[in-house]
BAMARLO-590524 format. One record per residue: residue number from 1; x, y, z of N, C-alpha, C in turn; residue in three letters. Coordinates in steps of 0.05 Angstrom, whole numbers, m for minus. Layout:
<atoms>
ATOM; keke; n_X; n_Y; n_Z; ca_X; ca_Y; ca_Z; c_X; c_Y; c_Z; bapa
ATOM; NUM; X; Y; Z; X; Y; Z; X; Y; Z; ala
...
</atoms>
This chain:
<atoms>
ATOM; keke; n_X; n_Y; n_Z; ca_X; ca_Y; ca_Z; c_X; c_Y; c_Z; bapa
ATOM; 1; 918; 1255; 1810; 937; 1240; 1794; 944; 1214; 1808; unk
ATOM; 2; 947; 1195; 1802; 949; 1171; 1804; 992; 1168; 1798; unk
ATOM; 3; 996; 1144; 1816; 1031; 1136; 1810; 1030; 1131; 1788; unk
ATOM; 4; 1044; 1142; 1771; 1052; 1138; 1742; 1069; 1110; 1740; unk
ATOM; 5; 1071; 1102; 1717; 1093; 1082; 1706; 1106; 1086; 1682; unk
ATOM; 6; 1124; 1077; 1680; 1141; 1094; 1651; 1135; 1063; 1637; unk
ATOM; 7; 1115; 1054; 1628; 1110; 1033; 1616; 1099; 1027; 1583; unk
ATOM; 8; 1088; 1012; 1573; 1080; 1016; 1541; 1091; 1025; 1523; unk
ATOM; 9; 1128; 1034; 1526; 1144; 1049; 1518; 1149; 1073; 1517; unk
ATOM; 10; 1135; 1090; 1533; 1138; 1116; 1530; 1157; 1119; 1561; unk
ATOM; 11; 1164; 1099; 1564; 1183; 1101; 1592; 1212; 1124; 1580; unk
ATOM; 12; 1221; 1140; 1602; 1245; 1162; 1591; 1246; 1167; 1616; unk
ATOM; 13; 1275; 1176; 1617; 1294; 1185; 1640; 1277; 1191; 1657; unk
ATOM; 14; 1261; 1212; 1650; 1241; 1229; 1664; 1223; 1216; 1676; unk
ATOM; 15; 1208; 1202; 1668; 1190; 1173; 1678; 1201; 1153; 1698; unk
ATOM; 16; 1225; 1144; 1690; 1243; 1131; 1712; 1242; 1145; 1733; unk
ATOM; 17; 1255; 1172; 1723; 1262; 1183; 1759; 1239; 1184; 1779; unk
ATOM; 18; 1216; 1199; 1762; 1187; 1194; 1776; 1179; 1175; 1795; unk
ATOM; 19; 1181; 1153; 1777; 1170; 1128; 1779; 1195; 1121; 1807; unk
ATOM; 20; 1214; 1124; 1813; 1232; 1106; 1827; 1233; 1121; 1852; unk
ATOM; 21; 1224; 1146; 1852; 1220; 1175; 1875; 1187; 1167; 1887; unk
ATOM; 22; 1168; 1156; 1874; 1149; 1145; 1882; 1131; 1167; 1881; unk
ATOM; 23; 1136; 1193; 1860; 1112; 1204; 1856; 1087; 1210; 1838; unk
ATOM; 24; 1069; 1211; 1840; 1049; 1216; 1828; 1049; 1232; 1803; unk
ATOM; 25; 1046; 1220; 1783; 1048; 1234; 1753; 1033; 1226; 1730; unk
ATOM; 26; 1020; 1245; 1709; 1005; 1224; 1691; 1025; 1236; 1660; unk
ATOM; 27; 1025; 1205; 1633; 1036; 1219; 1628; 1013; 1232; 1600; unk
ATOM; 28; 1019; 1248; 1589; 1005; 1250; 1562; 1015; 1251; 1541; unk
ATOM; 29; 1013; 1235; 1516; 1025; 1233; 1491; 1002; 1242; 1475; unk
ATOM; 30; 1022; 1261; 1453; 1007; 1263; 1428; 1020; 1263; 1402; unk
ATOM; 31; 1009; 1269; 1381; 1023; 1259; 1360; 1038; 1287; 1351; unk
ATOM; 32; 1056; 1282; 1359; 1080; 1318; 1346; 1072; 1323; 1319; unk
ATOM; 33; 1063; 1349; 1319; 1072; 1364; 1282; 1097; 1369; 1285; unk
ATOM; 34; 1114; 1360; 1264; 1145; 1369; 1253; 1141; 1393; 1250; unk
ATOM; 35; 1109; 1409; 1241; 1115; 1442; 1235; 1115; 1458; 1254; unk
ATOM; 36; 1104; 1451; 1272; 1091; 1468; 1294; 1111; 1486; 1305; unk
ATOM; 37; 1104; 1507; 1305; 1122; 1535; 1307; 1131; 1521; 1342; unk
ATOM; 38; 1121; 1522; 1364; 1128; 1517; 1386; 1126; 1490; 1392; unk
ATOM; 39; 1137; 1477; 1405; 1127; 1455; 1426; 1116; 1453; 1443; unk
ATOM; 40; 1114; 1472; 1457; 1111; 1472; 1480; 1074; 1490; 1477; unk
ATOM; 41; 1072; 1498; 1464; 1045; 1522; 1444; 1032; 1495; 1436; unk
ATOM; 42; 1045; 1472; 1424; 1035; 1456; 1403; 1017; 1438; 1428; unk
ATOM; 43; 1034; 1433; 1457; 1023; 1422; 1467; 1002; 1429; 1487; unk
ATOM; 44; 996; 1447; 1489; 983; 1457; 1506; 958; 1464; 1494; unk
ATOM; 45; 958; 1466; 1465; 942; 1472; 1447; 927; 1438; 1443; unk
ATOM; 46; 944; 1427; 1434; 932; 1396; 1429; 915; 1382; 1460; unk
ATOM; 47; 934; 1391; 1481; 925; 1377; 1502; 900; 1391; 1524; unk
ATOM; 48; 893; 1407; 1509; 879; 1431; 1511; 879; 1435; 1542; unk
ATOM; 49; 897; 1454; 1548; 905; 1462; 1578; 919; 1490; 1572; unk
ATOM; 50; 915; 1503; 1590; 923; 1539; 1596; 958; 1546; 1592; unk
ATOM; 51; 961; 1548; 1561; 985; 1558; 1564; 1010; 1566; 1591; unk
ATOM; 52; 994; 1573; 1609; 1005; 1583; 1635; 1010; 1556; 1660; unk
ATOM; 53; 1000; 1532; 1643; 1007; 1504; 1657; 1023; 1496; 1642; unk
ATOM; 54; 1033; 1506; 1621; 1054; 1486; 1612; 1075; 1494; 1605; unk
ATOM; 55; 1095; 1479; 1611; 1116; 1499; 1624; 1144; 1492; 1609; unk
ATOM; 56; 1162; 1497; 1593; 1183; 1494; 1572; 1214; 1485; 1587; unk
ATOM; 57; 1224; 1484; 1582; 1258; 1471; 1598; 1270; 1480; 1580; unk
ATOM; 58; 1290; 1506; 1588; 1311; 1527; 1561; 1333; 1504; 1588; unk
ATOM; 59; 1351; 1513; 1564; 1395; 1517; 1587; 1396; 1545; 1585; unk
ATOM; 60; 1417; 1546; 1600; 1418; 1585; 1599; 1453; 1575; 1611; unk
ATOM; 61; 1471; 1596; 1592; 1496; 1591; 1610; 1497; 1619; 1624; unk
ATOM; 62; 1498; 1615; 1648; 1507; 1638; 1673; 1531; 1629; 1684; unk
ATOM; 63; 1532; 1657; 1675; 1572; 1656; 1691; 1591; 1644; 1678; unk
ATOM; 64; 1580; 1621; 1662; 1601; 1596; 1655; 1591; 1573; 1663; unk
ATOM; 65; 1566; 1567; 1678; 1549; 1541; 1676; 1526; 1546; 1673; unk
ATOM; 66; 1521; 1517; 1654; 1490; 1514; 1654; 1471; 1510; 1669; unk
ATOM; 67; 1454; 1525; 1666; 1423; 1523; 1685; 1402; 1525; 1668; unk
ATOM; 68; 1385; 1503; 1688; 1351; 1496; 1674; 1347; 1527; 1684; unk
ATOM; 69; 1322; 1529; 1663; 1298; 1539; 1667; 1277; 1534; 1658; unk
ATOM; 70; 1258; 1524; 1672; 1230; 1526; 1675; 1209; 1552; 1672; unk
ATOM; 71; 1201; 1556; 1645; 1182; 1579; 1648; 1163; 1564; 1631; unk
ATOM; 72; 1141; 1587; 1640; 1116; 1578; 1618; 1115; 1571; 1586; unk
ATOM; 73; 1106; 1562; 1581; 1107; 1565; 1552; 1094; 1591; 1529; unk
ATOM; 74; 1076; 1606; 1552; 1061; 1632; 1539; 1082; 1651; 1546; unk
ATOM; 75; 1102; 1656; 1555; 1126; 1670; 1556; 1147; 1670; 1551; unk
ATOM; 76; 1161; 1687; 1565; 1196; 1679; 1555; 1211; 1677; 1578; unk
ATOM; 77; 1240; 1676; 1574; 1251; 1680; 1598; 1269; 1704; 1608; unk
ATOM; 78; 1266; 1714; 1628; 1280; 1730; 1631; 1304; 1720; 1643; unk
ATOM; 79; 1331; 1725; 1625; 1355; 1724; 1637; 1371; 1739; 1656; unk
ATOM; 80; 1366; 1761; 1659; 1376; 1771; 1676; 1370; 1770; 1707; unk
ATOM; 81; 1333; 1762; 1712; 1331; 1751; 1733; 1333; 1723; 1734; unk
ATOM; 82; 1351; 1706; 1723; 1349; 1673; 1716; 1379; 1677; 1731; unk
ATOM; 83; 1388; 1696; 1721; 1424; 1698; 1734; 1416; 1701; 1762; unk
ATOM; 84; 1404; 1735; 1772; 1398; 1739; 1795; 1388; 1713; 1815; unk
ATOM; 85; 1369; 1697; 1809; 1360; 1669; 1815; 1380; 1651; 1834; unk
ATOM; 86; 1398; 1646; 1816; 1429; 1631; 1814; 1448; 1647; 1826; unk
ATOM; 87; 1448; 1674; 1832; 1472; 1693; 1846; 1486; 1699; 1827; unk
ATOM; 88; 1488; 1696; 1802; 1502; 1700; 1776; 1495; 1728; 1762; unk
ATOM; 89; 1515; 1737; 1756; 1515; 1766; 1741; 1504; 1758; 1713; unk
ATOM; 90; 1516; 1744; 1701; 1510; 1745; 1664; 1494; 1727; 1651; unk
ATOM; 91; 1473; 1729; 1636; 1473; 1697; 1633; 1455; 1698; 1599; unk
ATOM; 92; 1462; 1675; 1583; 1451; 1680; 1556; 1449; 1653; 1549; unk
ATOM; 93; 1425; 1655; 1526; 1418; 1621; 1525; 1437; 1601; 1515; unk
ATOM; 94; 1443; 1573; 1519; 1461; 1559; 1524; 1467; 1554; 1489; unk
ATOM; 95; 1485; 1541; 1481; 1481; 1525; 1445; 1462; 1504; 1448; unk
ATOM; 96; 1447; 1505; 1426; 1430; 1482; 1434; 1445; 1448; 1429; unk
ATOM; 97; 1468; 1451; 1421; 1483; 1420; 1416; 1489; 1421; 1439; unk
ATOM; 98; 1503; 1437; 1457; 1508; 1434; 1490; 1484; 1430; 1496; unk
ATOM; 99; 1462; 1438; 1498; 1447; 1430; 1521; 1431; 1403; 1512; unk
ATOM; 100; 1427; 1390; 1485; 1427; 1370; 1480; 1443; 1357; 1487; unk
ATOM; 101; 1473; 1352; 1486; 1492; 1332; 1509; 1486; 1338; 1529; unk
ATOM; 102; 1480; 1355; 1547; 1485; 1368; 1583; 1468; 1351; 1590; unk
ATOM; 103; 1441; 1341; 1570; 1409; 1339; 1585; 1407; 1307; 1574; unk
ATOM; 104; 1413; 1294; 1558; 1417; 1272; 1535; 1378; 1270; 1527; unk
ATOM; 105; 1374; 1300; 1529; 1349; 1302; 1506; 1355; 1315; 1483; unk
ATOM; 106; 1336; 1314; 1463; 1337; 1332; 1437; 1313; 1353; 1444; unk
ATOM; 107; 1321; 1382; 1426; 1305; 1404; 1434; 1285; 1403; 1426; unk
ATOM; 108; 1258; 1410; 1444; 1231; 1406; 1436; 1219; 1380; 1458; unk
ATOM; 109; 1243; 1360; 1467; 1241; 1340; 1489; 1258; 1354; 1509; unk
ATOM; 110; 1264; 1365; 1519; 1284; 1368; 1542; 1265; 1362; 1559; unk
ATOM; 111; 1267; 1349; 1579; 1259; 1355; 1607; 1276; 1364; 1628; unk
ATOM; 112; 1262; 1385; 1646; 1273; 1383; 1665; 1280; 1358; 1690; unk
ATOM; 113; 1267; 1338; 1688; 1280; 1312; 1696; 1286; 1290; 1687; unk
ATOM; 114; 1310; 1281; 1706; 1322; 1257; 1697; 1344; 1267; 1671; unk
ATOM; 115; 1350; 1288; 1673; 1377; 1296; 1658; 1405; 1280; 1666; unk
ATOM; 116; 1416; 1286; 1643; 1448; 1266; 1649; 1468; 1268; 1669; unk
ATOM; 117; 1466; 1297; 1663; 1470; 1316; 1697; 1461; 1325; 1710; unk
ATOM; 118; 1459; 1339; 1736; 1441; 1359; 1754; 1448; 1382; 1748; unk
ATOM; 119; 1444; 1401; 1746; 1449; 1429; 1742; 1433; 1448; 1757; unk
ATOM; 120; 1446; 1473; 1760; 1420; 1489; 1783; 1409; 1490; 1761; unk
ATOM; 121; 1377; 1491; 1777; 1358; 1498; 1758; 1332; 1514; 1773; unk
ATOM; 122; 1317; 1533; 1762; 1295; 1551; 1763; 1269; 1545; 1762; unk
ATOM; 123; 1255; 1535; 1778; 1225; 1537; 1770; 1214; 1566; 1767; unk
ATOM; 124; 1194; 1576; 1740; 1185; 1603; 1750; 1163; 1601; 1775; unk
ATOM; 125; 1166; 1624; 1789; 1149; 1626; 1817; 1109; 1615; 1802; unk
ATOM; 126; 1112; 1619; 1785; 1078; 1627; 1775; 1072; 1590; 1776; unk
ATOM; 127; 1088; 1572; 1777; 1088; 1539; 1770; 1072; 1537; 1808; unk
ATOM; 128; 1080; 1542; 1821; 1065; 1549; 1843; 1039; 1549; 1847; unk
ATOM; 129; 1026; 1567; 1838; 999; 1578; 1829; 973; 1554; 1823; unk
ATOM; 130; 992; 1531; 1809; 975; 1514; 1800; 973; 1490; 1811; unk
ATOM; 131; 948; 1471; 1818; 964; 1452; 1834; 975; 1431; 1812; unk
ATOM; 132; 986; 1430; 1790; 997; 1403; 1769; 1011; 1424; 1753; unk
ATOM; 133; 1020; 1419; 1738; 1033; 1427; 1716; 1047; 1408; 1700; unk
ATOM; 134; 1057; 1416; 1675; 1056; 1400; 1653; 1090; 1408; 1647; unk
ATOM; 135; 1107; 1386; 1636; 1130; 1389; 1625; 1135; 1369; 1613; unk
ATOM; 136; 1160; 1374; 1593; 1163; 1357; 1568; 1175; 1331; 1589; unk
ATOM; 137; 1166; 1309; 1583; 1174; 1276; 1589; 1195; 1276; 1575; unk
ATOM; 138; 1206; 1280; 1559; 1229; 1278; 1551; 1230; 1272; 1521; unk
ATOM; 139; 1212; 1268; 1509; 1206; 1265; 1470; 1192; 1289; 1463; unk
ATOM; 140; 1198; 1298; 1446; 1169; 1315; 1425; 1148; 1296; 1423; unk
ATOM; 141; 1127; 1305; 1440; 1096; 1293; 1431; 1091; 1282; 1463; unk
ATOM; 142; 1107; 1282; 1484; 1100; 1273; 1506; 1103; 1285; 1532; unk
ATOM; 143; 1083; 1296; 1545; 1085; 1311; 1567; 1080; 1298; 1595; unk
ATOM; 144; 1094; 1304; 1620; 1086; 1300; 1644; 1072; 1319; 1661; unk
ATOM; 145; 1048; 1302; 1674; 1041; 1325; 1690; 1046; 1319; 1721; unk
ATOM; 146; 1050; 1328; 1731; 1049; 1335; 1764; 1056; 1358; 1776; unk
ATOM; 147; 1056; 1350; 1799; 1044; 1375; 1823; 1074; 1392; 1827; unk
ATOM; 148; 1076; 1416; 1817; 1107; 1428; 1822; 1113; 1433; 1840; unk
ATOM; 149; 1109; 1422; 1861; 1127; 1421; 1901; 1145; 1392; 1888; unk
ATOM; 150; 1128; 1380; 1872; 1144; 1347; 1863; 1175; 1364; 1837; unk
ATOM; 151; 1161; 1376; 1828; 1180; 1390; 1808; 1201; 1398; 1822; unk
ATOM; 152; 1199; 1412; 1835; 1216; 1436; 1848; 1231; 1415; 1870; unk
ATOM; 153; 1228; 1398; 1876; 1240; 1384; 1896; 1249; 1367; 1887; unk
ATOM; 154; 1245; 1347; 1860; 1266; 1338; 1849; 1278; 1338; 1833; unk
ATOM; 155; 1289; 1370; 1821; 1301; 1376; 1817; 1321; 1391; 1823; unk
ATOM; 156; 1316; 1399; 1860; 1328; 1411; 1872; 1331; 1450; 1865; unk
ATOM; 157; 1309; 1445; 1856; 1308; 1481; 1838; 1287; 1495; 1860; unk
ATOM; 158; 1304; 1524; 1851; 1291; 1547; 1866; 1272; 1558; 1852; unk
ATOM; 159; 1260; 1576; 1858; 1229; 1587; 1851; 1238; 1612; 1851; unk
ATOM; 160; 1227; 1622; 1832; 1241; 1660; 1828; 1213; 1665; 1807; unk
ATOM; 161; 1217; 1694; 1799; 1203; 1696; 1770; 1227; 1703; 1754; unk
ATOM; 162; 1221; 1687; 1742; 1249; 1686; 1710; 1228; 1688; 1679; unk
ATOM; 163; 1196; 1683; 1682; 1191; 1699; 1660; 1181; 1715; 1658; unk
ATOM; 164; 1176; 1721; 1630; 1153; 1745; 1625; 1149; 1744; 1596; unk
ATOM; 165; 1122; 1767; 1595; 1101; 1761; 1571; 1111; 1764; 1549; unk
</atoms>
């Protein structure tokens, strides 16, 4: 992967932060179906790469704050180890109008970077495994790829398994 630039307009939070941290990222755009049952399915499918690289950004409120999670997109998440993760007893997925303000993306774009706030957040352990991985840039139709030691480190997230099949 080559230093990315958030340039030609597809520049977003996510791109910025990249780009200003000085890491290596490429990005990939495609053209969103409005129908497409998943986003994250739609893109992995379009961008023809292993469901198991590409990797979704839920909110989850535990305890009473929100936390990323990072899981694949061929799974789900498990909440109860997403709490465990975090040291948190309870945890259930966030409203999606909160986590659209928390993140200042819309659902289907969330990224895990360059959100409005920091929040703890989860990489699943399996993002490891690969050396790149793929997450939403921050629009429907546009994904980032890089190396998740880059993930996991700037976003300051821990590594657990939080999904499953």
């Amino acid at each position: 992967m080559a230093k990315g630039k958030a340039k030609g307009g597809q520049g977003t939070p996510a791109t910025v932060a990249l780009t200003r941290e000085g890491v290596a990222y490429t990005v990939h755009a495609y053209a969103h179906d409005p129908d497409a049952a998943s986003y994250g399915e739609e893109a992995a499918a379009v961008l023809g790469v292993s469901a198991g690289r590409v990797f979704k950004t839920l909110l989850a409120d535990v305890d009473g704050a929100l936390t990323v999670a990072v899981v694949p997109v061929a799974g789900k998440l498990d909440l109860k180890a997403l709490a465990a993760a975090v040291g948190g007893k309870r945890a259930a997925m966030a409203d999606p109008a909160a986590a659209e303000r928390a993140t200042g993306y819309v659902l289907g774009g969330i990224s895990p970077l360059g959100q409005k706030r920091r929040h703890p957040t989860v990489v699943d352990a399996s993002a490891l495994a690969h050396e790149s991985v793929y997450v939403s840039a921050g629009r429907r139709g546009l994904e980032i790829e890089v190396a998740p030691a880059d993930l996991v480190r700037l976003t300051d997230a821990v590594t657990a398994p939080i999904g499953r099949a």
